[in-house]
C-alpha positions in Angstrom: 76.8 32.3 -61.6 79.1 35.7 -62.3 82.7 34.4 -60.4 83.2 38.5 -60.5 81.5 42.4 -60.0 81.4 43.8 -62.8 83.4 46.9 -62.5 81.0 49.3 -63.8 78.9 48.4 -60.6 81.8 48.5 -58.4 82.1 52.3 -59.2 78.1 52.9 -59.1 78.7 51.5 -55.3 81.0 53.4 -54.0 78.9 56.8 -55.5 76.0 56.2 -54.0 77.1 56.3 -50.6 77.8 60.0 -51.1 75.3 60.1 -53.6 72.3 59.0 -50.7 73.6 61.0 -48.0 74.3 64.4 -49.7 70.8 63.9 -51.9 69.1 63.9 -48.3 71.2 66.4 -47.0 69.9 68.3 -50.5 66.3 67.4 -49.6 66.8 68.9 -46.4 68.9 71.7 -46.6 66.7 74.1 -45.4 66.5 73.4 -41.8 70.0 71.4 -42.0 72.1 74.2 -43.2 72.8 72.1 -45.8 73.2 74.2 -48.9 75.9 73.0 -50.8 74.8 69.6 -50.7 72.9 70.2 -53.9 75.6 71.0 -55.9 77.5 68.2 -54.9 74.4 65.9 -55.8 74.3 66.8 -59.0 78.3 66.4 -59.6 77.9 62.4 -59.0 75.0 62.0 -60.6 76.0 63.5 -63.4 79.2 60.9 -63.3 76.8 58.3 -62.4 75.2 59.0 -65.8 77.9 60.0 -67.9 79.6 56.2 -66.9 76.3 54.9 -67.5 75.8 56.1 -71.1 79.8 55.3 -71.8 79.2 51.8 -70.1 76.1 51.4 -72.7 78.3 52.6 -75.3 80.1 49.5 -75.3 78.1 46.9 -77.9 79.6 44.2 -76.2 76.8 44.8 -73.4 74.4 46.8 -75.0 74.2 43.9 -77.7 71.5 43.6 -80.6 69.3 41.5 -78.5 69.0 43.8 -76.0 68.5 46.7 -78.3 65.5 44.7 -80.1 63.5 44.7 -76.9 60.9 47.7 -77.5 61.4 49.4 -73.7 65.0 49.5 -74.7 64.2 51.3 -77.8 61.2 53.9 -76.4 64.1 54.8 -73.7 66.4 55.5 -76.3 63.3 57.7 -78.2 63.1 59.5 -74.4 66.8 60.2 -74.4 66.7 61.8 -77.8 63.8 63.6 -76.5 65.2 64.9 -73.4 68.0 65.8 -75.4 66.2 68.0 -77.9 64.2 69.4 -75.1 67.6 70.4 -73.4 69.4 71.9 -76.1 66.2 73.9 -76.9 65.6 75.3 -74.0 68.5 75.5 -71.7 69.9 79.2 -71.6 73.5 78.0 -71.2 75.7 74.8 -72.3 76.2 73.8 -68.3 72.3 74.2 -67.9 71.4 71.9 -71.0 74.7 69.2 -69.5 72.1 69.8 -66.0 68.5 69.6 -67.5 69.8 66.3 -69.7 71.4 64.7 -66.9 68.3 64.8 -64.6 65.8 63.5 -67.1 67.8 60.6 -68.0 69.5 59.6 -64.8 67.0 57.4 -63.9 66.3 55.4 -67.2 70.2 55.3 -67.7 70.5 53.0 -64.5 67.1 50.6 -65.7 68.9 49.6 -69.2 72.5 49.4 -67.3 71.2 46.8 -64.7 68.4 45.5 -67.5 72.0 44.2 -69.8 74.3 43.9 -67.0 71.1 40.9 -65.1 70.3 40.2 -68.8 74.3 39.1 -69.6 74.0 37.6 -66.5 77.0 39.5 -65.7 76.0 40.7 -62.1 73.3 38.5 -59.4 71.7 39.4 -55.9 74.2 38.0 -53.7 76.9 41.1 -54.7 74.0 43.3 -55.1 71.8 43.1 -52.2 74.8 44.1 -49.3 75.1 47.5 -51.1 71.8 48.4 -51.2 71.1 47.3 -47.5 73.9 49.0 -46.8 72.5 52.4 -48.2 69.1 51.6 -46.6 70.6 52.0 -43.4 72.2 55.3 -44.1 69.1 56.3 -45.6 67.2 55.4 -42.3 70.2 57.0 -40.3 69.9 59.9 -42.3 66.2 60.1 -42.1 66.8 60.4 -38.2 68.9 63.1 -38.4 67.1 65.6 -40.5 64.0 64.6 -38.4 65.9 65.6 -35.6 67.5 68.4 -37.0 63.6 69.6 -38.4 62.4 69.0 -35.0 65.1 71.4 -33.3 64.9 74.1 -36.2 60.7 74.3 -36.0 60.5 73.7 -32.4 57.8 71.2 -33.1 56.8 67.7 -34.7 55.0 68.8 -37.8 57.1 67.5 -40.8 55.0 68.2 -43.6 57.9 68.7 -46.3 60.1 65.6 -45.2 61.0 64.2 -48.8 64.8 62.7 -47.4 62.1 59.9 -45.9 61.5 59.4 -50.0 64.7 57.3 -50.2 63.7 54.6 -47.3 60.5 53.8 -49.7 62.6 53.4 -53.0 65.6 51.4 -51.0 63.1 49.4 -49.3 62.0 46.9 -52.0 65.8 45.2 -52.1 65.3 43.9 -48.2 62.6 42.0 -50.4 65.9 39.7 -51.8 67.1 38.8 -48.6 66.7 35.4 -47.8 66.7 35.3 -44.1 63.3 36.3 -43.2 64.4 37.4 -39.6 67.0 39.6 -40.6 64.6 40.8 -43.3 61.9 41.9 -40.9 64.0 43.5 -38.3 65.1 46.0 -41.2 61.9 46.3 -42.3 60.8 47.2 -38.6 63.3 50.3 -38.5 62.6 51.3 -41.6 58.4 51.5 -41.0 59.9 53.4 -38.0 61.4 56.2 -39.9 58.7 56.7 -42.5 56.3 56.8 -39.7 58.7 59.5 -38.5 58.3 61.5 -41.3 55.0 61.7 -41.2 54.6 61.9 -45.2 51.1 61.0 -46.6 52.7 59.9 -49.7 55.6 57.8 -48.0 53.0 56.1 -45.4 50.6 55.0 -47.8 53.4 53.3 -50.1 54.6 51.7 -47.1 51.3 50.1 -46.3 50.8 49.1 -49.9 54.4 48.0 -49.7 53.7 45.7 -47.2 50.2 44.5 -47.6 51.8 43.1 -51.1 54.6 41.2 -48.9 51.4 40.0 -47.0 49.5 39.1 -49.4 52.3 36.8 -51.6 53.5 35.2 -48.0 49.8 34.4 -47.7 49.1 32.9 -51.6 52.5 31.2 -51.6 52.4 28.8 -48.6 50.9 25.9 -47.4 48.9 25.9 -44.1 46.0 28.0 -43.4 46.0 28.2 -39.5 49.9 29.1 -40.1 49.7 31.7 -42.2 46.8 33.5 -40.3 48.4 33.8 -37.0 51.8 34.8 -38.9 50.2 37.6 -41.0 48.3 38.6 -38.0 50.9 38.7 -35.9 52.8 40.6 -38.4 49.5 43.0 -39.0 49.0 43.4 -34.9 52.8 44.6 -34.8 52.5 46.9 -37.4 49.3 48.7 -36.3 50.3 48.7 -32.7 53.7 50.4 -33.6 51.8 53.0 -35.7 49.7 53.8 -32.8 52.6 53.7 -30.4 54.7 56.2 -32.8 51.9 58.2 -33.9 50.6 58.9 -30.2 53.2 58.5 -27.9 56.2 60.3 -30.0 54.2 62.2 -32.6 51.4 63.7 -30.7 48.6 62.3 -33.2 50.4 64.2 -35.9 50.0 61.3 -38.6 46.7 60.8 -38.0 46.1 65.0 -38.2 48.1 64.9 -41.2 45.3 62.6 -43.3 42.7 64.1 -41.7 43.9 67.7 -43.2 44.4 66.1 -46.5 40.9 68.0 -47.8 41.1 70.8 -45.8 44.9 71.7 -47.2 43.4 70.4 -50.5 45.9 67.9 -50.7 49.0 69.6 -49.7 48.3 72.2 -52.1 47.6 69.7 -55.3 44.3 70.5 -56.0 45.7 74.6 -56.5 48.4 73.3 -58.6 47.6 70.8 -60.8 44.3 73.6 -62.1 47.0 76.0 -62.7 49.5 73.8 -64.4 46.6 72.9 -67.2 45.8 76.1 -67.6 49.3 77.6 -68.4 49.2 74.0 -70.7 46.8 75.3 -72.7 47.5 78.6 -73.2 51.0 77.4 -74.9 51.6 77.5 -78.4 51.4 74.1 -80.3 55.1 73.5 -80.7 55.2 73.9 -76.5 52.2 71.7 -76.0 54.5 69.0 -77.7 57.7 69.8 -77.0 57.7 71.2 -73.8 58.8 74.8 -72.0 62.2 72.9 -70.6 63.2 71.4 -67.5 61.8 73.1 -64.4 59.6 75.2 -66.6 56.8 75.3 -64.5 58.7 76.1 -61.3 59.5 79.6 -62.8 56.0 80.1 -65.1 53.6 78.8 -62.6 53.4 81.7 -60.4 53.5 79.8 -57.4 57.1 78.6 -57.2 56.2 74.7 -56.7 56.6 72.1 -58.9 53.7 70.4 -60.0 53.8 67.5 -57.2 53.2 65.1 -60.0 55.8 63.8 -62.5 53.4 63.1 -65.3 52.0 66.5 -65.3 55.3 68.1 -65.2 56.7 65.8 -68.2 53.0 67.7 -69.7 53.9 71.2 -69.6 58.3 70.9 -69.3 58.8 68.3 -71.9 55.5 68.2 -73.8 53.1 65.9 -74.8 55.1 63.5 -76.9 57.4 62.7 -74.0 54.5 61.7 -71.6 53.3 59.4 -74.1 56.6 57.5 -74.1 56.8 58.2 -70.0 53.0 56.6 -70.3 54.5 53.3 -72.2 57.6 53.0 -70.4 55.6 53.0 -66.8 52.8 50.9 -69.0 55.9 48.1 -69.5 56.7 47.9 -66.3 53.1 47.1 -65.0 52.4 44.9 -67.7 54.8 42.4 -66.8 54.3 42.4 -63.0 52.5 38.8 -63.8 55.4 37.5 -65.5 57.6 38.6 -63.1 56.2 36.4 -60.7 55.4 33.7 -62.6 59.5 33.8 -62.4 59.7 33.8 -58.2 57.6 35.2 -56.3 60.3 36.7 -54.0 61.4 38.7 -57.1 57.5 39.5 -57.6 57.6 41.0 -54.3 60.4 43.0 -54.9 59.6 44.2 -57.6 56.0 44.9 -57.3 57.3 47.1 -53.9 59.8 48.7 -56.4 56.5 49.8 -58.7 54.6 51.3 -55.6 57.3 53.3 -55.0 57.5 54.6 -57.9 54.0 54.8 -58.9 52.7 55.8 -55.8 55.8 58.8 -55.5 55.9 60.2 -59.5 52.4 60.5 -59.1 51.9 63.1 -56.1 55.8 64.5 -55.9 58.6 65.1 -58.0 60.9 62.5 -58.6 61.9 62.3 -61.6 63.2 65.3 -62.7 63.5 67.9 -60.1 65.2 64.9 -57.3 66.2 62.0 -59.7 68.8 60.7 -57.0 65.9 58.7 -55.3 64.1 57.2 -57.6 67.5 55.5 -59.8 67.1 52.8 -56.8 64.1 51.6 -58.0 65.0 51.9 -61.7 67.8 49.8 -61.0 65.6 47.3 -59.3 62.8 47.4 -62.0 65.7 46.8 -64.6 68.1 44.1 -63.1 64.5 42.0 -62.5 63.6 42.2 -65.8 66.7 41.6 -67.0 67.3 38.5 -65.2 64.0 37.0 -66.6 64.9 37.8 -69.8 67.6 35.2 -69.3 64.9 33.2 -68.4 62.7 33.7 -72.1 59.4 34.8 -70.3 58.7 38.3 -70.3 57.4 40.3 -72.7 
């Protein structure tokens, strides 16, 4: 086991406390007077990158074994990519440093934790603190803008509440804990807060979250009888506490929020998405595969909304070649979800909650590109996973 923290994880620490409560401040600045919080989100993570990528630098970690695994190589193809992209599109050198930074930040922290797990230079007992740690200010923080939402609109309707995005992609770590009380009385607060936010996305990640916890508790022990009345005690709790939120707190407003999902045609989805394609293919053929550049759409669409789906923005702002090598990097990652936890099944949990997340978040918002700082959680949990079962000799 590492005797030490590697000191390139020490400094990622101590960012992402400011790095998680600015980035929430930034995804709800505008009922929490929080404007220059933006700004300041985008200075660390543009140090968090820049001591990733100098951190990689370094053969001694990014060694030739590591470099031979393909999903190290297809990031490096995205880098160069995003790179291009950048340069040719960006209208100033600051805006191409910008545009880069947010469409690698969060590949840059899967291949740093992928070699610092697969080195075996960094394990879950100096890991697992931090991110709990953030969790918690993510919940607390998740509070306060629900508060501060609640005071500024004089109602509970929370229908753009994307701070709440950071409790789903944190969550997946309580997963390593190994005290199981401890790990359910943080998961209790945080289903507390999402169900606070009243997100569609964020609620329906949970429960997928959770029915996978569930489901492995269920598959890996012994004792029928037991494991009935523990999952559905556990089940009871959960569906009693969405009921007591949901009516008691929220005025029905979760429940009114699915049931408008066709009605608003899905928060507005089923308008954009028809749009995006259409300005798609009205592009020339060198911007079909290239791209228009970062936040392209934003500013073309008409509309002034991002696509609310990360794969059809990589489509129309970095083009057609890039979502083929988004396609096979997200491909990767699912593919080995049976080796994973063929490894330990608390790892499988982990990170099959880490995939949700992202799966169930890149595919109806925008987190990738246009609010990266979420989402490098649950590369960094995809990648130290991986990483420390390639120690091991059994994935992919």
């Amino acid at each position: 086991m590492t005797r030490y923290i590697p000191s390139i994880f020490i400094l990622f620490a101590v960012l992402y406390f400011p790095f998680v409560y600015y980035g929430q401040l930034s995804m709800s600045a505008s009922f929490m007077r929080a404007d220059a919080s933006s700004g300041i989100v985008n200075y660390i993570g543009s140090i968090l990158n820049i001591s990733a990528l100098v951190y990689l630098s370094n053969g001694k970690y990014l060694n030739t074994v590591i470099f031979k695994k393909i999903i190290v190589r297809f990031i490096c193809v995205w880098f160069l990519l995003v790179l291009a992209n950048s340069i040719i599109n960006a209208s100033d050198l600051g805006r191409v440093f910008k545009d880069f930074n947010y469409g690698t930040l969060w590949v840059s922290h899967f291949v740093v934790y992928y070699a610092l797990a697969r080195n075996g230079r960094l394990n879950a007992p100096f890991m697992v603190p931090v991110f709990i740690l953030l969790l918690l200010l993510a919940i607390c923080m998740t509070g306060m803008a629900f508060n501060a939402l609640m005071i500024s609109k004089g109602g509970l309707r929370a229908a753009s509440f994307n701070a709440v995005y950071f409790v789903i992609c944190l969550l997946p770590w309580v997963f390593l804990i190994d005290r199981k009380w401890l790990k359910l009385a943080i998961i209790f607060i945080a289903v507390i807060a999402v169900l606070f936010s009243q997100k569609r996305t964020a609620i329906l990640a949970l429960v997928l979250q959770m029915g996978v916890y569930l489901l492995a508790y269920f598959n890996s022990k012994k004792g029928v009888i037991s494991k009935i009345i523990v999952i559905g005690t556990l089940s009871c709790c959960l569906i009693y506490l969405f009921q007591y939120v949901n009516d008691s707190y929220l005025d029905g407003g979760i429940t009114s929020r699915f049931e408008g999902t066709e009605n608003d045609d899905m928060g507005g989805r089923a308008i954009i998405w028809p749009i995006l394609l259409s300005k798609y293919e009205d592009s020339s053929t060198f911007y079909k595969l290239f791209g228009h550049g970062c936040e392209s759409f934003l500013s073309d669409g008409g509309i002034h909304l991002t696509a609310h789906n990360d794969y059809l923005e990589t489509l129309y702002d970095y083009g057609l070649i890039n979502l083929i090598v988004l396609l096979f990097i997200v491909a990767y990652f699912l593919l080995n979800i049976r080796h994973v936890f063929k490894y330990s099944i608390q790892y499988g949990i982990a990170y099959s909650a880490s995939l949700i997340a992202f799966m169930s978040l890149t595919m109806s918002s925008h987190l990738l590109f246009i609010h990266p700082c979420s989402v490098v959680f649950v590369t960094s949990m995809l990648g130290y996973v991986l990483g420390k079962i390639e120690r091991k000799r059994v994935i992919l």
